[in-house]
VMD Tcl script that draws the C-alpha trace (Angstrom):
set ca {
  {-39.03 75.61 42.96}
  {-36.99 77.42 41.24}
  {-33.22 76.60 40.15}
  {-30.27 77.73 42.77}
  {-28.09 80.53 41.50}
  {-24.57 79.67 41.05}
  {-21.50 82.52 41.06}
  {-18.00 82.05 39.91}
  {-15.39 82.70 42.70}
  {-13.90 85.43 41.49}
  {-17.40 87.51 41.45}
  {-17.18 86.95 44.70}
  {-13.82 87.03 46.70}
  {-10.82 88.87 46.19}
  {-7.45 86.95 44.40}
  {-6.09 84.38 46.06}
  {-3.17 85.12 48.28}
  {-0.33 82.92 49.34}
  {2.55 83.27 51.32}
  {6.13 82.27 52.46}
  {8.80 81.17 54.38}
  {12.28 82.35 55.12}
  {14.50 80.41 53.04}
  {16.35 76.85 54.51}
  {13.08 76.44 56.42}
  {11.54 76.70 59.62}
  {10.47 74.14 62.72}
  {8.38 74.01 65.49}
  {10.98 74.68 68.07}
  {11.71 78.18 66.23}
  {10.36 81.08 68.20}
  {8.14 83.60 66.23}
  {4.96 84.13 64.38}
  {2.82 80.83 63.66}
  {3.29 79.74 60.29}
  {0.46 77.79 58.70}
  {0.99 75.28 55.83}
  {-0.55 72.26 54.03}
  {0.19 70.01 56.58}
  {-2.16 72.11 59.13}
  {-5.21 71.42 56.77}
  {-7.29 68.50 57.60}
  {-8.68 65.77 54.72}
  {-12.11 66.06 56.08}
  {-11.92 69.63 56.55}
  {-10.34 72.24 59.24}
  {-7.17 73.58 61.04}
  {-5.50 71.71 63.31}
  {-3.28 73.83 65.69}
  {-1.36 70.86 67.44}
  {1.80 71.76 65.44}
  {2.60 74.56 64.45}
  {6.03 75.55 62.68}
  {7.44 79.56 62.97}
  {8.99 82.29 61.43}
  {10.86 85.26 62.98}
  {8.55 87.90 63.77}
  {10.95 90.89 61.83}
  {10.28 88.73 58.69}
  {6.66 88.35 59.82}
  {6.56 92.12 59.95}
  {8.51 92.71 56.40}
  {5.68 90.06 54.41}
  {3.53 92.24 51.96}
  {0.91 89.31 52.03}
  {-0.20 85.94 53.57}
  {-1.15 87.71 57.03}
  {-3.96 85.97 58.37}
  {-7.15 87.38 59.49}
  {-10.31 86.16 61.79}
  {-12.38 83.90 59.47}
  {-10.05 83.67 56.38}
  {-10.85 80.48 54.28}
  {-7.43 78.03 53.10}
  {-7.42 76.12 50.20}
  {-3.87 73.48 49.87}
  {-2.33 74.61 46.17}
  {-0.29 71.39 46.14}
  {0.74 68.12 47.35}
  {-1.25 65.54 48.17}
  {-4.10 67.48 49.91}
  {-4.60 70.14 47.11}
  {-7.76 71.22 47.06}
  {-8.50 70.63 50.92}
  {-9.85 73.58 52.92}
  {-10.00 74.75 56.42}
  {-11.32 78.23 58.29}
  {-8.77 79.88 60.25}
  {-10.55 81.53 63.73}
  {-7.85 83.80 65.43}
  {-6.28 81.30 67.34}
  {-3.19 83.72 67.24}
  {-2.69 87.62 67.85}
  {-0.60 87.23 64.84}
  {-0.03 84.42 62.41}
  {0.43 84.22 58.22}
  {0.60 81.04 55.75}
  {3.25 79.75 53.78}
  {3.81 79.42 49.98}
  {1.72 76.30 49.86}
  {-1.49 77.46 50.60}
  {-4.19 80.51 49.45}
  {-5.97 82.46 51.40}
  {-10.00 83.26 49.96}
  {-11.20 86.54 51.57}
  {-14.59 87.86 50.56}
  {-14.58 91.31 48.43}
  {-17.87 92.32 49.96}
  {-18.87 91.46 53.49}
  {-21.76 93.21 53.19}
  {-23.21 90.47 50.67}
  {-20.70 87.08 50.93}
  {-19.93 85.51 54.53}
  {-16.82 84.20 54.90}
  {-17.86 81.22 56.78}
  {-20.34 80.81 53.32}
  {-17.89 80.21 51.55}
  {-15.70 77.52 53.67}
  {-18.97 75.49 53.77}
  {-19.69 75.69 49.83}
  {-15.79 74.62 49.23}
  {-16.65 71.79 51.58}
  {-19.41 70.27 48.98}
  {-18.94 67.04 47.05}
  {-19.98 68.88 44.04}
  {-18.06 71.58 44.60}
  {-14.18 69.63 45.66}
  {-15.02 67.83 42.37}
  {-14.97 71.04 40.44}
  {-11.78 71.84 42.47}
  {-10.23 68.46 41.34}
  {-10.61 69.20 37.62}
  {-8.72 72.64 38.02}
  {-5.92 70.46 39.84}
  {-2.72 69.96 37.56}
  {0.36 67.69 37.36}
  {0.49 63.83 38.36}
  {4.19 64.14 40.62}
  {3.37 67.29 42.12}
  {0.00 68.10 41.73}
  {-1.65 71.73 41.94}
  {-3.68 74.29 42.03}
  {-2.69 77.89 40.67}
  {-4.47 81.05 41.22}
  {-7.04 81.03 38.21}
  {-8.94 78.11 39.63}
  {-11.35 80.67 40.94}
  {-12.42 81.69 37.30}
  {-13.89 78.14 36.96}
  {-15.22 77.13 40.26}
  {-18.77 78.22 41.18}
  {-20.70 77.69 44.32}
  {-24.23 78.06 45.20}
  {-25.16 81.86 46.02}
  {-27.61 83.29 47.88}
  {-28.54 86.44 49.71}
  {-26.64 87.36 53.17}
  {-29.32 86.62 55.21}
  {-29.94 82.96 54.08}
  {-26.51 82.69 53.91}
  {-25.88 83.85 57.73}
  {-28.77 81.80 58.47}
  {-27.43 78.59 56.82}
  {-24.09 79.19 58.38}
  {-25.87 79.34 61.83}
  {-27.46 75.65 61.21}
  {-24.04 74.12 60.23}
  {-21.61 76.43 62.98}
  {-23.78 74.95 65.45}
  {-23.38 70.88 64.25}
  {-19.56 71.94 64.28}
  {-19.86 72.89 67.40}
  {-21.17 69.97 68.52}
  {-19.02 67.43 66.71}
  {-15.86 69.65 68.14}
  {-17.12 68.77 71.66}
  {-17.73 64.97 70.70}
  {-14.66 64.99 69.35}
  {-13.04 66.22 72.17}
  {-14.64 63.87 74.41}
  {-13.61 61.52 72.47}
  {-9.57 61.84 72.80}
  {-10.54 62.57 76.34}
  {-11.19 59.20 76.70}
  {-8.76 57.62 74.48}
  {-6.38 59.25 76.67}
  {-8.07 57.81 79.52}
  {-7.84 54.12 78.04}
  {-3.85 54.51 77.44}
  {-3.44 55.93 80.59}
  {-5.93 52.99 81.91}
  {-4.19 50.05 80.08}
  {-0.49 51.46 80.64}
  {-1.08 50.98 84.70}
  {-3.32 47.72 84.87}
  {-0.75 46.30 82.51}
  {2.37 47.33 84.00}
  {0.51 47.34 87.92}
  {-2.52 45.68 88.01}
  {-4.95 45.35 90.70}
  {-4.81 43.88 94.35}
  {-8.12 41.93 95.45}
  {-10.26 44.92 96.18}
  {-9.61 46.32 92.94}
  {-7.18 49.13 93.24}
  {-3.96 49.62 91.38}
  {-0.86 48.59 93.21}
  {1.38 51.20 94.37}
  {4.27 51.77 91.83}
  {7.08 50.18 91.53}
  {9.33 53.46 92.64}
  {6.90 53.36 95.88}
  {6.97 49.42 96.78}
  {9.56 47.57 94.33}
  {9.53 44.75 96.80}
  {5.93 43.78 94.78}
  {7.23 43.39 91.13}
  {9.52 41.29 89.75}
  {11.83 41.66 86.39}
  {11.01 39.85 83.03}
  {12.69 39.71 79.60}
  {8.78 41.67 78.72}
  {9.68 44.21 81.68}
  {8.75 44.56 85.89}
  {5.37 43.20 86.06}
  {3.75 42.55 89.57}
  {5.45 39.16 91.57}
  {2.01 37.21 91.44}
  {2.08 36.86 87.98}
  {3.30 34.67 85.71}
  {4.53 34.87 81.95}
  {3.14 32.55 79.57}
  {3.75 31.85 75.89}
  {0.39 32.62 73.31}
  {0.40 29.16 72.28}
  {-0.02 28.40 76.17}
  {-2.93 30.19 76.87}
  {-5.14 29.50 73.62}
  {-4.59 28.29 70.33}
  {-3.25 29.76 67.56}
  {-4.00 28.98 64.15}
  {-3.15 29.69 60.14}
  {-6.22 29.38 58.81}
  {-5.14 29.41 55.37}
  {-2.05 27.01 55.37}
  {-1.96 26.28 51.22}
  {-2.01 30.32 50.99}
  {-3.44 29.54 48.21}
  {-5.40 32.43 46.17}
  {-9.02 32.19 47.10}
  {-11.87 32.18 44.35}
  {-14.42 34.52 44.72}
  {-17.80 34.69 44.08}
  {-20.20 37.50 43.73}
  {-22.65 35.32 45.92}
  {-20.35 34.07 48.40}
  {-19.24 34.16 51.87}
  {-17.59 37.48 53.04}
  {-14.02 37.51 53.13}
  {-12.24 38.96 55.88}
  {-8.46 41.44 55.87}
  {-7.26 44.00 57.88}
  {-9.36 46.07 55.48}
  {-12.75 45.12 57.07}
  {-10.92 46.34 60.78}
  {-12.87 49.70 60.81}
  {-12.67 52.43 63.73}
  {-15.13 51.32 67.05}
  {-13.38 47.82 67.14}
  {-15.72 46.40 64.22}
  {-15.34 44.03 61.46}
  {-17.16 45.49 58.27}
  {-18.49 42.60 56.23}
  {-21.19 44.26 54.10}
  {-18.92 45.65 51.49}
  {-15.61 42.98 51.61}
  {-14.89 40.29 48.68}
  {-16.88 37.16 48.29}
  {-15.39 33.74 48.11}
  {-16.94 30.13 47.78}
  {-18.31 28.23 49.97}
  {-15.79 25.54 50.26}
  {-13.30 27.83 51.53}
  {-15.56 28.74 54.43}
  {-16.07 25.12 55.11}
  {-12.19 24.21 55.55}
  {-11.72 27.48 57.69}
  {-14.63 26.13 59.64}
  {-12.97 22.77 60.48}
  {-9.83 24.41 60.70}
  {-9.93 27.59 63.40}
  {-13.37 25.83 65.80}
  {-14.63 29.70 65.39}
  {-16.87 30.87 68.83}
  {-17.52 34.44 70.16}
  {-14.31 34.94 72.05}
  {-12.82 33.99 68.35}
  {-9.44 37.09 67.69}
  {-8.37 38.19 64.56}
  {-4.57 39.13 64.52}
  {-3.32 40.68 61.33}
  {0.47 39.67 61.14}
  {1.54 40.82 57.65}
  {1.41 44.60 56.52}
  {-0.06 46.31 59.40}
  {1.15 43.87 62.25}
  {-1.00 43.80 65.51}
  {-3.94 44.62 64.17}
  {-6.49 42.70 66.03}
  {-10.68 42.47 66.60}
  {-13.29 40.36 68.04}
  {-14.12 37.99 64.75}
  {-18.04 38.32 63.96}
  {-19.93 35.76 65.23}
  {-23.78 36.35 63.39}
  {-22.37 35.43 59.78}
  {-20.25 32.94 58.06}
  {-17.43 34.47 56.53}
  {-13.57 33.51 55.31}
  {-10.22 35.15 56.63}
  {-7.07 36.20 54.77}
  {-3.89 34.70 55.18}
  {-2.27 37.72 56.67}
  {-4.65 37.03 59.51}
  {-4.52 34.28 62.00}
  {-6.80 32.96 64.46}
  {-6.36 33.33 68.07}
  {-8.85 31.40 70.41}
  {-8.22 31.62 73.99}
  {-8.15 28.81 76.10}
  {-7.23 29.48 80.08}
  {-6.99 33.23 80.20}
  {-9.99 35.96 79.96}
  {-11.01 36.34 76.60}
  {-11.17 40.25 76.85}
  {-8.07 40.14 79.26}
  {-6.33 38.58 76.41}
  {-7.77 40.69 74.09}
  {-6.31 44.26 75.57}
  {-3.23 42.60 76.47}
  {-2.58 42.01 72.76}
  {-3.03 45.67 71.99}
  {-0.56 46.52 75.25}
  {2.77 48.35 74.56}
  {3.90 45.17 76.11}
  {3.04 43.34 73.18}
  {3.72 45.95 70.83}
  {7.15 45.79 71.47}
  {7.54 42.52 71.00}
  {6.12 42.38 67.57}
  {8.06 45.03 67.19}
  {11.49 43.10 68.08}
  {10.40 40.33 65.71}
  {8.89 41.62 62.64}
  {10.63 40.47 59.50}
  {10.71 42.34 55.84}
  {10.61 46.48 55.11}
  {8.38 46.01 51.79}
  {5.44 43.75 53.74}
  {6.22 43.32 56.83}
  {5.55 40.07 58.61}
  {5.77 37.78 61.67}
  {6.00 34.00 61.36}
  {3.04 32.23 63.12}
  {5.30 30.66 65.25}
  {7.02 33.74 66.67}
  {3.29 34.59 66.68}
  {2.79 31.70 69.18}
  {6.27 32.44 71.30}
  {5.00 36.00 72.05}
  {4.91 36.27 75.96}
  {1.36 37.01 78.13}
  {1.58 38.06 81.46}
  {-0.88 36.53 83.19}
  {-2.20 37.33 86.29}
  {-4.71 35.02 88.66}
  {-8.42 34.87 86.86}
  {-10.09 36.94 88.73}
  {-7.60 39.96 88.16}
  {-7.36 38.95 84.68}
  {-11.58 39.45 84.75}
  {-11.33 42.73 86.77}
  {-8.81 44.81 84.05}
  {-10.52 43.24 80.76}
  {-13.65 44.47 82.83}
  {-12.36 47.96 83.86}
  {-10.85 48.75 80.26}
  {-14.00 47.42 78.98}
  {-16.05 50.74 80.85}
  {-13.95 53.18 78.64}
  {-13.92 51.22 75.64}
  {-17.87 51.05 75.60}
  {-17.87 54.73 76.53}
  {-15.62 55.46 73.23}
  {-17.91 53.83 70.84}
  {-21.01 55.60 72.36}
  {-19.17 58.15 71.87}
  {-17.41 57.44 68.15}
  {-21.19 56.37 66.94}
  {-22.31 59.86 68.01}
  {-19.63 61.44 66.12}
  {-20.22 59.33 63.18}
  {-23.46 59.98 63.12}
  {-22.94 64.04 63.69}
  {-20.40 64.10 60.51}
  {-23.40 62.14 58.60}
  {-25.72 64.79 59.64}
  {-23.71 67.68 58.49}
  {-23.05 66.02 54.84}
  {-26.51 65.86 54.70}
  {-27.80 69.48 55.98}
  {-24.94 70.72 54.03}
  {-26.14 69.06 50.44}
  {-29.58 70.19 51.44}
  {-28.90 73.55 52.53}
  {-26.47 74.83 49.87}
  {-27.75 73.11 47.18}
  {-31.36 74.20 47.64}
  {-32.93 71.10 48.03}
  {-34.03 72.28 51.26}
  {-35.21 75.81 50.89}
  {-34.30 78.33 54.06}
  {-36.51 81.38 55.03}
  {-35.22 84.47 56.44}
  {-37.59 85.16 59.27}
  {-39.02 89.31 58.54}
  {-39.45 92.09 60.78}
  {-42.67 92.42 62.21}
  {-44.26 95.52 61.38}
  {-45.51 97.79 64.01}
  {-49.05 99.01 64.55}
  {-50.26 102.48 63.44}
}
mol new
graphics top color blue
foreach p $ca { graphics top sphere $p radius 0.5 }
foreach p [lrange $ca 0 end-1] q [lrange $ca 1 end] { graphics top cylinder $p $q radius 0.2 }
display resetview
């Protein structure tokens, strides 16, 4: 096989262009052109559209550059994203960039795609190269000559069209999982927000609203929360437990037990133990005695990021932190609990009691004090249930997309790198 051909940028596309912004700024409430900047690039690659600031169209119409087209490639020239890139598609009849970005626009269509080029910026191996072109430690960025010492793979249009086909049409399909994805995280706030503030009468439909029927909630210091139920303290309905109390620093060992922090709480609700800190064995032992671990075992972070909570794992040994207690229910639902402790209901209430800007905290005992409301069992078993559909629905649906992204990395190191070599398919010829 022989070795991939590699082009500098600037064989290839024209110089980079930037752009502006009227002086004292702009916001999204200002009427006028869409005004792209850094902040509109994403890490992982991408526009995002949700926000989008302005400028007046007459100044719009007076910029000699930084007009956007269909299919320009952006590259961040500074802050903390420099060197992140994103494909604009003509989301607007008329839009431009400001001063912190560059646009990349092919010199030749007829032999570079534009799309090409997004993809190759998007390689490991080529963001690295990117990164060494990147200046300053305060500000840091990326000035116009980068393109004289970045190279990306280069072949001819038609493997290149055909390679963008492969990838545009993973995209396409991690777009839709993605949107199916906030579909239904949208669905689960809307979900929680009513059970939790409603809840369900005996053949499992929400109760009319309060605005409808007040005469079926009553007023709490947590809020109006149906009549039926009651409000209970944490430390009434399971017990909750420090199980670190000499905070002591832990010793590790290469060969130990994991060791658990609001670091192992990864997306899909999981606890990632393969790649945490290892400790002795003794400290698993006194956590052991300590916390009476079991499956319906909860992990509440309350230092740094308070609130934080999981399902502890319940196929391995392991140690926790000391910014995490243990919360093991006793007479309530373990999953009703569970959701309830990531309700706004609860969220404000950490909220009102959080101590300390630099690392925030809460005291385990205003941990304990923080109020349930607690419906009969059988409602409790029907909303831990119901929000139970949507949250197994999300990570089907988060795996998927995980797995997607994975997939693309991969085609995209093969593809462009040559490792996997793509044909162009060639005319048939026709009889004489």
């Amino acid at each position: 096989m022989s070795e991939v051909e590699y082009v500098l940028l600037s064989k290839i596309i024209q110089p980079p262009i930037s752009g502006k912004r009227p002086s004292g700024g702009v916001d999204t409430e200002t009427d006028g052109v869409p005004s792209l900047g850094g902040e509109n690039i994403l890490s992982n690659g991408g526009v995002k559209y949700n926000v989008i600031k302005r400028i007046p169209f007459e100044y719009y119409k007076l910029m000699p550059k930084g007009k956007l087209l269909n299919l320009d490639v952006l590259i961040n020239k500074d802050g903390a994203q420099t060197g992140k890139v994103g494909l604009y598609k003509k989301v607007f009849e008329d839009a431009a960039i400001n001063e912190h970005l560059f646009i990349l626009r092919p010199l030749d269509s007829n032999t570079i795609n534009p799309i090409y080029v997004y993809y190759c910026l998007l390689l490991t191996e080529t963001q690295q190269k990117i990164e060494r072109r990147i200046t300053g430690s305060a500000q840091p960025g990326l000035n116009s000559s980068f393109v004289n010492a970045v190279s990306i793979p280069f072949y001819s249009i038609g493997i290149q069209q055909k390679i963008v086909t492969i990838l545009t049409n993973i995209d396409t399909a991690i777009e839709k999982t993605e949107a199916l994805t906030q579909k239904y995280q949208k669905i689960k706030a809307g979900l929680m927000h009513d059970l939790f503030t409603r809840g369900v009468t005996a053949d499992g439909k929400l109760r009319p609203p309060r605005e409808q029927e007040p005469e079926l909630y009553q007023e709490t210091p947590i809020g109006w929360v149906p009549r039926e139920w009651k409000l209970w303290s944490l430390d009434d309905v399971s017990n909750v437990i420090d199980p670190n109390p000499s905070h002591r620093n832990p010793i590790y060992h290469p060969e130990g037990f994991p060791f658990i922090s609001t670091v192992e709480f990864i997306d899909n609700d999981e606890v990632e133990i393969n790649t945490s800190r290892r400790v002795i064995a003794e400290i698993v032992k006194e956590q052991e005695m300590r916390c009476n671990f079991s499956d319906t075992s909860i992990g509440f972070s309350r230092k740094g990021t308070i609130g934080e909570i999981r399902f502890l794992p319940t196929d391995t040994r392991f140690a926790l932190l000391d910014s995490l207690c243990v919360i093991n229910p006793r007479i309530v639902d373990a999953s009703y609990l569970f959701h309830c402790l990531r309700s706004e209901c609860l969220t404000r209430q950490c909220k009102n009691v959080t101590m300390g800007q630099a690392l925030p905290q809460v005291s385990l005992g205003r941990v304990r004090e923080l109020q349930i409301p607690t419906p009969c069992k059988s409602e409790q078993m029907t909303i831990g249930w119901r929000i139970d559909s949507v949250m197994k629905i999300l990570k089907l649906e988060s795996a998927h997309l995980n797995k997607l992204r994975k997939q693309k990395q991969g085609l995209m190191q093969d593809l462009l790198t040559g490792k996997v070599r793509v044909k162009v398919d060639q005319p048939k010829l026709a009889n004489v």
